[in-house]
C-alpha positions in Angstrom: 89.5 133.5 85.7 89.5 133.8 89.8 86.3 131.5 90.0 87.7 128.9 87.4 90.9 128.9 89.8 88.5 128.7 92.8 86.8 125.8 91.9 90.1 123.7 90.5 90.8 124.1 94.0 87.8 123.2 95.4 87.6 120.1 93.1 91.3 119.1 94.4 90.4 119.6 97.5 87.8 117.4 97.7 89.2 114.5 95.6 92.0 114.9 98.2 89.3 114.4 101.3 87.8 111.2 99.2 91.0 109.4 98.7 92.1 110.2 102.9 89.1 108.9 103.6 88.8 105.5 101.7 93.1 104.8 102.2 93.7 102.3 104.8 96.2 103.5 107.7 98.8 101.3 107.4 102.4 101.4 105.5 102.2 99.3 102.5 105.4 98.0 101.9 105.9 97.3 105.5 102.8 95.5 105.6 104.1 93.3 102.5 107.4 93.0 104.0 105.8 91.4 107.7 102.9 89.6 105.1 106.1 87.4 104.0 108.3 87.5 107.2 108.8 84.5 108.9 109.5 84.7 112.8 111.3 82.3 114.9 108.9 79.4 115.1 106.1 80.5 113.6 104.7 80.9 110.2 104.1 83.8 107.5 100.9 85.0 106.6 101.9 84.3 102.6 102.6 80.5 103.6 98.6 80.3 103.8 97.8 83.2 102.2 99.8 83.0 98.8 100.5 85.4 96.4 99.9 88.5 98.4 96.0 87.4 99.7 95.2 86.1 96.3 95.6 82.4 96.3 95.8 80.2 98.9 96.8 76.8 100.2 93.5 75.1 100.6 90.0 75.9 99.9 89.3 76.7 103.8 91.9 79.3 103.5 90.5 83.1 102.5 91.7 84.6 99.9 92.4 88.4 101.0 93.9 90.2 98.2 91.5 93.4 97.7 89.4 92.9 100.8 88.6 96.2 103.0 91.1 97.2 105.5 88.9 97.7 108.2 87.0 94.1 108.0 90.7 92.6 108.0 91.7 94.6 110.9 88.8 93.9 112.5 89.2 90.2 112.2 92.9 90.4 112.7 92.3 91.8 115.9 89.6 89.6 117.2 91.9 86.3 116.4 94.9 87.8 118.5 92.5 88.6 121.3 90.6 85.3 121.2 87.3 86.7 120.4 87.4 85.3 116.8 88.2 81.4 116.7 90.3 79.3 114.1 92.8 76.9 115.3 95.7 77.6 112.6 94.9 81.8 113.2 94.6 81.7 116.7 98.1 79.1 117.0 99.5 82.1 115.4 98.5 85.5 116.5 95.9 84.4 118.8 97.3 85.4 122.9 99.8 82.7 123.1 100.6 82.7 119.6 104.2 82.4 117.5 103.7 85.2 115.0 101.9 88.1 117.6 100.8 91.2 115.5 101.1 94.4 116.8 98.4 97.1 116.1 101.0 98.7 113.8 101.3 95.4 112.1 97.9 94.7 111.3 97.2 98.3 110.2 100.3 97.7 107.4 99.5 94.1 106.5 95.8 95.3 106.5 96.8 98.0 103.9 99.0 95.9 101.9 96.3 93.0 101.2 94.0 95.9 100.5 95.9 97.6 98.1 96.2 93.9 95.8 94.0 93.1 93.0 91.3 90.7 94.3 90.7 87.6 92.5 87.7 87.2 93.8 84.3 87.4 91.0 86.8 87.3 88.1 84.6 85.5 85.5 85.9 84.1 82.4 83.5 83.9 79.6 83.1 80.4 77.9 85.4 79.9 74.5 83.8 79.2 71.6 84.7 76.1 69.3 
């Protein structure tokens, strides 16, 4: 009995440690909510981005539903610093941008497009006649 209760607890434990490691920092629903905000003179992410990261306006635009956290704050980071160039992401969150992003910011928005289903290598198979 004592080492089946042992190793439930050792198994939860563990499970625990996995899922604290993979989770992204940020606060979901706060990074949804600034996702869709639109500040004074600037634009929202989701007027590019559609559909929570999984659509998008154009087909330069990235889709980034489902992407890792830490490659989006990574490149989140470099546009608002200038190290990463795009006109249309730099115009917004680059230095002198409309729509600046706190670190706070990018760790929610970060874990709110990480947490959508990606729509990215979704294959249909062909119909038959």
């Amino acid at each position: 009995m004592r080492l089946t209760t042992l190793a439930t607890a050792s198994l939860a434990l563990f499970a625990s440690t996995v899922l604290a490691v993979g989770a992204p920092k940020g606060d979901i629903t706060a990074g949804k909510q600034r996702f869709e905000a639109t500040p004074e003179g600037g634009q929202s992410c989701a007027s590019c981005h559609l559909e929570g990261g999984a659509k998008s306006i154009d087909g330069n635009t990235p889709l980034l539903a489902g992407q890792y956290a830490d490659y989006l704050e990574k490149a989140l980071k470099d546009y608002r610093s200038g190290a990463r160039v795009n006109v249309l992401m730099n115009a917004q969150i680059g230095p002198d941008g409309t729509n600046p992003l706190t670190d706070a910011d990018i760790q929610n928005i970060t874990a709110y497009l990480a947490s959508q289903r990606s729509s990215l290598h979704i294959y249909e198979s062909a119909k038959s006649d």
